[in-house]
C-alpha positions in Angstrom: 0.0 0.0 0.0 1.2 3.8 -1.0 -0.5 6.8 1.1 0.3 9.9 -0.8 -1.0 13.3 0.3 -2.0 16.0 -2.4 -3.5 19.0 -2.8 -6.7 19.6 -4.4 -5.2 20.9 -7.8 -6.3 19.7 -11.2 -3.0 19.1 -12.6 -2.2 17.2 -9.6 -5.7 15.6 -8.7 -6.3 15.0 -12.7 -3.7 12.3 -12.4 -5.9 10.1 -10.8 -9.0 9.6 -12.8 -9.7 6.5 -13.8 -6.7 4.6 -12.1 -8.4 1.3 -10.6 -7.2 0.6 -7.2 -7.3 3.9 -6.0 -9.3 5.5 -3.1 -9.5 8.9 -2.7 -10.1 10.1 1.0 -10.8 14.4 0.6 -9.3 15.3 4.4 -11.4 18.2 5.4 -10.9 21.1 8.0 -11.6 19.9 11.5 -14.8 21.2 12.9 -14.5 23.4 16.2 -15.6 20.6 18.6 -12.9 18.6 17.6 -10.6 21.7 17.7 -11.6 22.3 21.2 -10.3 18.9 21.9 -7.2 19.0 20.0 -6.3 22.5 21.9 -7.2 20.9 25.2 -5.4 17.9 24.4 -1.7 19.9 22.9 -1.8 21.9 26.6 -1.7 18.4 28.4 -5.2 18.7 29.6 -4.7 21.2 31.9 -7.1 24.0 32.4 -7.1 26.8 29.7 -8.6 30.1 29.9 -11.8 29.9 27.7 -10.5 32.9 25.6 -7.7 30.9 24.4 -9.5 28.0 23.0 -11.5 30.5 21.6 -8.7 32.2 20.4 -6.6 28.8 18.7 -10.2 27.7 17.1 -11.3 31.1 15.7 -7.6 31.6 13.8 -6.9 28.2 12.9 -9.8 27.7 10.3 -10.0 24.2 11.3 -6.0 23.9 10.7 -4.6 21.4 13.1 -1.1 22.9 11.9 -2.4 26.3 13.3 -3.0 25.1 16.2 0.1 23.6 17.1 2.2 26.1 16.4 0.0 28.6 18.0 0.1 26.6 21.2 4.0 26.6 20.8 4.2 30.3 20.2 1.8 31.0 22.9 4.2 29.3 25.4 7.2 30.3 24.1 6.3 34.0 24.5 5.1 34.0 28.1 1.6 34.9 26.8 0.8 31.6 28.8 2.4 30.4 31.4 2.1 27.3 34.1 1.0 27.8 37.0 -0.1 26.4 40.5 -2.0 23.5 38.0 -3.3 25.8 35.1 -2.1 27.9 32.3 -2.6 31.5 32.9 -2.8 34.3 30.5 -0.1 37.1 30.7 -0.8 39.7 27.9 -3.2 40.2 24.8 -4.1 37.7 22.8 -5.8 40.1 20.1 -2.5 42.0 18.7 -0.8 38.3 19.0 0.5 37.7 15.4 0.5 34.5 13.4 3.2 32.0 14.3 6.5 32.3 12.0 6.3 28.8 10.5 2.1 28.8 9.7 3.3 32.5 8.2 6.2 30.9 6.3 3.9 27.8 4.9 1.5 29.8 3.4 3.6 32.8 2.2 5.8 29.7 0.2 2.4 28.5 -1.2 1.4 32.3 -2.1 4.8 33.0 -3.8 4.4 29.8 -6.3 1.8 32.0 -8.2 2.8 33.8 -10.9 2.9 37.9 -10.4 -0.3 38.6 -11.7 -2.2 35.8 -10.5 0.0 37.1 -7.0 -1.2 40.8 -7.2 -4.7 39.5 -7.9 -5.1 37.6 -5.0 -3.7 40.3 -2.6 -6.0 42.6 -4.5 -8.7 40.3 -2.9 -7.1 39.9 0.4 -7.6 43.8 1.1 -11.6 43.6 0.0 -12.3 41.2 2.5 -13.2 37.5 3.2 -16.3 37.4 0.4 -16.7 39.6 -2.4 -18.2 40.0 -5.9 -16.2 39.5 -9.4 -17.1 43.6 -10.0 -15.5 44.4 -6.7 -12.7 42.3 -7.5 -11.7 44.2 -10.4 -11.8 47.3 -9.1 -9.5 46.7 -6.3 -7.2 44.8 -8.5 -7.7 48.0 -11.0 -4.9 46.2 -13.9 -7.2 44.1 -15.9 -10.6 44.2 -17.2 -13.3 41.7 -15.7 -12.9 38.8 -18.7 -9.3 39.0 -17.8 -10.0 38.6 -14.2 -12.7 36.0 -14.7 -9.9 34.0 -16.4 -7.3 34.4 -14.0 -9.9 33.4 -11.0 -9.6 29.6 -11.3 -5.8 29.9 -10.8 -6.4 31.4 -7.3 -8.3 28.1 -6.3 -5.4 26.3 -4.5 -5.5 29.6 -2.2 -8.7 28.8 -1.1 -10.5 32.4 -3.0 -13.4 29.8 -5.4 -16.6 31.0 -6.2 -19.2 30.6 -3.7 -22.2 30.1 -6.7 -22.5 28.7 -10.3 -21.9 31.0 -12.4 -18.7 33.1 -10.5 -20.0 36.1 -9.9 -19.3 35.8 -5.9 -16.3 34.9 -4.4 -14.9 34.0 -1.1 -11.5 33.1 1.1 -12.2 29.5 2.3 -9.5 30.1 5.0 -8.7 33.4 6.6 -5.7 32.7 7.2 -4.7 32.8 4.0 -6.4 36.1 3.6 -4.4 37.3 6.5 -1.0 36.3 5.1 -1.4 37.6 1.7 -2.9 41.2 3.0 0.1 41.3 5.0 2.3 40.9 2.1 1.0 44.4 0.6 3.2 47.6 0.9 1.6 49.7 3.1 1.5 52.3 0.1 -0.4 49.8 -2.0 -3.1 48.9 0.5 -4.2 52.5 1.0 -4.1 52.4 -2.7 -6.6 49.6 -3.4 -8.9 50.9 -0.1 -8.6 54.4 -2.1 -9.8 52.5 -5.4 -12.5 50.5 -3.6 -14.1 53.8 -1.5 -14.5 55.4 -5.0 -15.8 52.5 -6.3 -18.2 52.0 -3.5 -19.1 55.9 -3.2 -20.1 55.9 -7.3 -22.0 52.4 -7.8 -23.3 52.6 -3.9 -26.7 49.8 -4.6 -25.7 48.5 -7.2 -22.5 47.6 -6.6 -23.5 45.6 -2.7 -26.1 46.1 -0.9 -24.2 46.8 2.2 -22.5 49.6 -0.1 -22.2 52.1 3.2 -20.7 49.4 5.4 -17.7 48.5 3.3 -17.6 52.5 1.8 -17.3 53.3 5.3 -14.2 50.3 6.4 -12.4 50.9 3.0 -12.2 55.0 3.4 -10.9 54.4 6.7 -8.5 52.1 5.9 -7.3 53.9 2.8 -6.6 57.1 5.3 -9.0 59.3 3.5 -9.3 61.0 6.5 -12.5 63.5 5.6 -14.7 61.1 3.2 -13.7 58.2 6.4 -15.1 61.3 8.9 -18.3 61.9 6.5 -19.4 58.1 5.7 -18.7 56.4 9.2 -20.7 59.5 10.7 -23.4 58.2 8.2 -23.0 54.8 9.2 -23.4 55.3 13.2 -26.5 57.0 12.2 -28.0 54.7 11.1 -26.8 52.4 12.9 -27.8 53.4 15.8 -32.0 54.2 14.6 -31.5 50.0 13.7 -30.6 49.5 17.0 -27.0 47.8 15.7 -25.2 48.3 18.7 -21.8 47.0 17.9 -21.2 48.5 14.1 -22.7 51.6 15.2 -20.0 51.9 18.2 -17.1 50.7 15.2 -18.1 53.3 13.0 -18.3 56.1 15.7 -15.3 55.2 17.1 -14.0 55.9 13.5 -14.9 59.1 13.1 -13.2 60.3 16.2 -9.7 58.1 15.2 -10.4 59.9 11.0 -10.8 62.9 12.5 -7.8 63.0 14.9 -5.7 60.9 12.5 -6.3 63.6 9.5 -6.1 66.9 11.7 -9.8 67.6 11.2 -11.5 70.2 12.9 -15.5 68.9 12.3 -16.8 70.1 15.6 -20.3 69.1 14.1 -19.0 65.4 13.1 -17.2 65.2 16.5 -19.9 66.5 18.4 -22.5 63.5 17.2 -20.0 60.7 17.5 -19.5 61.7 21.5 -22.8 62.1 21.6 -24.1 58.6 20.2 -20.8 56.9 21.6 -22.4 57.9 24.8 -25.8 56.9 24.3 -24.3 53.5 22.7 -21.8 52.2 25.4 -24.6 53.2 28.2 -26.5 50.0 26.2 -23.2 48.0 26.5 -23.2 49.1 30.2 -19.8 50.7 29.5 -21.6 53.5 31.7 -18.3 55.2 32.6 -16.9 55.1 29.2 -20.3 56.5 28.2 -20.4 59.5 30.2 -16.7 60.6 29.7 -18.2 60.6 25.8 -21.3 63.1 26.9 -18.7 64.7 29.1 -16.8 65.8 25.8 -20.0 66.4 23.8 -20.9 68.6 26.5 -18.0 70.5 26.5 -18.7 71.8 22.8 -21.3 73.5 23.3 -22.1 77.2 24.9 -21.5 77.2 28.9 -24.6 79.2 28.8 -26.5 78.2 25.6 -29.1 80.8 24.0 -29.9 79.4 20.5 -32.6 76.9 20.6 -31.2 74.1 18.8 -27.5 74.5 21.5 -30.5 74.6 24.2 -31.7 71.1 23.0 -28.9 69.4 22.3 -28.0 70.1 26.1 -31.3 68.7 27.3 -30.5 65.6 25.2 -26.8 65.4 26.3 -28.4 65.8 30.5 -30.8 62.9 29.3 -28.5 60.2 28.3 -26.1 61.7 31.4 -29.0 60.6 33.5 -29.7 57.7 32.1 -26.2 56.1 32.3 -26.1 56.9 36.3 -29.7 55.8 36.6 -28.2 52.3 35.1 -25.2 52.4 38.1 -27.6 53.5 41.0 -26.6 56.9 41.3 -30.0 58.4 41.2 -29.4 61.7 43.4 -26.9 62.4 41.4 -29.1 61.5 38.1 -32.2 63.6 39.3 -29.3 66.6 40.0 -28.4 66.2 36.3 -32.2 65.9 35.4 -33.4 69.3 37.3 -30.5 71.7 36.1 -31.4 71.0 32.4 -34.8 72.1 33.0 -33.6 75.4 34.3 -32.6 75.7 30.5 -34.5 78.8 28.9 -37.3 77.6 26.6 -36.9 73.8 27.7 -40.4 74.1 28.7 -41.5 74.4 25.1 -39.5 71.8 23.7 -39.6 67.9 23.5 -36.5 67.6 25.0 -38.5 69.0 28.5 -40.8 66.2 28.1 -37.8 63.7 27.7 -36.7 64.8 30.6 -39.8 65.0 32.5 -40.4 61.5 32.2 -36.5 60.3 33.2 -37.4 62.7 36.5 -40.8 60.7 37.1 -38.6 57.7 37.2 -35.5 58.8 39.3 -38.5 59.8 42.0 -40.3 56.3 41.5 -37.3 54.1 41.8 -36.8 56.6 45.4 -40.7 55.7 46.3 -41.4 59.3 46.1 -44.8 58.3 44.0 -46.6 61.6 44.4 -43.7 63.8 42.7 -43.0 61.0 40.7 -46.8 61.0 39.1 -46.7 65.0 39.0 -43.5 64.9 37.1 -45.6 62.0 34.4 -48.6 64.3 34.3 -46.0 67.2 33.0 -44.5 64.6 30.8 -47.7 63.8 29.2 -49.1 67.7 29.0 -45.7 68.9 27.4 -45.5 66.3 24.6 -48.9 66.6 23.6 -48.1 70.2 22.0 -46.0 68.0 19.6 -46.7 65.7 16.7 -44.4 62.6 15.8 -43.3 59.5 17.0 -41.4 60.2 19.1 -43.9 62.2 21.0 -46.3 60.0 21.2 -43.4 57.4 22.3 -42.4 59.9 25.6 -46.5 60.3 25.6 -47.3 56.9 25.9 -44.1 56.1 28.4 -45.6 58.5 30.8 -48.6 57.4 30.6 -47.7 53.8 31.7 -45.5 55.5 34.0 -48.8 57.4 36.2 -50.7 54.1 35.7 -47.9 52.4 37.6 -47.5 54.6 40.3 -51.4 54.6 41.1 -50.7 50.7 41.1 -47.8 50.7 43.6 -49.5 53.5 45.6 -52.4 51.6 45.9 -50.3 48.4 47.4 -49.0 50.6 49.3 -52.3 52.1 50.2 -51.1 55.7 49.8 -53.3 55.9 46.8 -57.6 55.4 46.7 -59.1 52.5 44.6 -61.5 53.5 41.5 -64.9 53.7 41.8 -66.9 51.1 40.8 
């Protein structure tokens, strides 16, 4: 008997076909339970920290290679270390870099392509794990899509094949290899294909993905194009945040503030709204202290003593979410202290924003079992937003109401409060 290993390639797997006596057994990644056991198994079955299984079996793509030479690296730098019975992390594992020989493997297989078919594939590396042909071509920006269509098949022993029938989509099978060949690009040259891709993105938009903002928004970053990364990421928290997409509205936010700093950019507007929906964001991560520094600096750019209305607003708003974040850590004195001196705001009694605030007050007072200023503070809720039209008056509207019906509920447990007549 002969056992021969082999790559799935054509010119090698080709030889094959037809050969009696010959069994072909395709050896596919492992799957992350087995993973799980192989990591436990390499650190002689002594405890791990749950982040670094994690860790192995998210990078290794099902690569039992990966994963022994990750456990080797990991030891060898003092990340992890023995001790009293378990292995204990020392250090980050998410700046930890790919161990030299899995680097050295795939760089080997990488360089065995010829220079086009090379560039092409490190074209794809910087667009991301899955991409269409279109895309393709514009970050490789050499060739024109028949040529590109052509030279696709010759990227399949990289693992970047078509993910349906007729090509159109394509997709790194391992990211690994993704990782290595991005890596391989001058610094210079992947700000130049993020430059291509953001103008390729900002004129097609729909119809080239339908997630056109997402990856217009990455790419400009990436690419250093320090205003248009500013302009779309703002654009992208946005609406991320009216979807209720917590963690890419946080990633874009964060962006703007790195764009801006990054680039020199003044955009006291476009910093202004990322501190002020980083703030509202992290309170829903409970990250409440993070949060507030963010209102804290939102807070800071506008007028000590506002006098135009929409400065007067954008206060109110800011003492709303301040609120709320020390409402969520138990700190309701100092909450309700917030609460009161942005109603001492001229004009806030005309404005949404009073009834906003209104309605936080009524529930500062409730969770103190104040329930008479409590319900006072709902009735003023409910009589200040219904001067206004909108959703989200009728949201505050409908809040407060709840919010008096559940007072005269606990009041009545309580019997501070008289039953309806019947």
């Amino acid at each position: 008997m002969i056992l021969l290993t082999y790559r799935d390639e054509p010119s090698v797997a080709g030889r094959w076909d037809g050969t009696p006596n010959v069994m072909d057994l395709p050896l596919d990644t492992l799957s992350d339970q087995v993973m799980q056991a192989l990591v436990q198994h390499l650190f002689e079955d002594v405890p791990l920290p749950v982040s670094v299984i994690e860790w192995v079996v998210n990078r290794s793509s099902g690569l039992p290679l990966f994963a022994t030479e990750a456990v080797r690296a990991l030891i060898d730098s003092g990340v992890l270390r023995r001790r009293n019975g378990s292995w204990d992390l020392f250090g980050s594992l998410s700046d930890f870099s790919l161990p030299d020989m899995v680097y050295g493997l795939i760089q080997s297989r990488i360089d065995q392509l010829s220079p086009p078919n090379r560039h092409l594939l490190r074209a794809a590396a910087a667009v991301g794990d899955e991409m269409t042909l279109p895309t393709l071509v514009a970050a490789y920006g050499e060739e024109s899509e028949l040529a590109v269509r052509r030279r696709v098949p010759h990227l399949a022993p990289l693992d970047l094949t078509p993910r349906d029938l007729i090509g159109e989509i394509l997709a790194f099978q391992q990211p690994l290899i993704r990782e290595v060949a991005y890596r391989g690009l001058p610094h210079r040259v992947q700000r130049l294909i993020h430059k291509r891709l953001t103008e390729y993105f900002d004129y097609h938009r729909e119809r080239a993905a339908s997630n056109w903002l997402t990856l217009m928004a990455y790419h400009a970053f990436e690419g250093q194009l320090w205003e248009k990364a500013v302009e779309v990421n703002l654009d992208l928290g946005q609406q991320a945040v009216q979807s209720f997409l917590a963690d890419q509205a946080r990633q874009a936010l964060e962006r703007v503030l790195k764009a801006a700093d990054a680039g020199g950019l003044a955009v006291p507007e476009a910093r202004f709204e990322a501190h002020h929906l980083l703030g509202e964001t992290l309170t829903s991560f409970g990250l409440y202290e993070e949060a507030l520094q963010h209102l804290s600096e939102a807070r800071q750019m506008l007028p000590a003593e506002p006098r135009e209305p929409s400065d007067i607003a954008r206060l109110a708003d800011l003492g709303y979410h301040e609120a709320a974040a020390l409402e969520a850590q138990g700190h309701y004195e100092q909450a309700l202290s917030v609460v009161e001196q942005r109603l001492t705001l001229p004009g806030i009694e005309t404005m949404l924003e009073g009834a906003r605030l209104y309605l936080m007050g009524a529930g500062l007072f409730r969770r103190q079992k104040a329930y008479d200023t409590a319900r006072d503070w709902a009735n003023r809720s409910i009589g200040l937003s219904a001067r206004f039209q909108g959703r989200d008056a009728q949201q505050i509207r409908s809040r407060a109401m709840y919010m008096v019906a559940l007072l005269a509920s606990l009041q009545r447990l309580k019997g501070q409060y008289p039953s309806p007549e019947r």
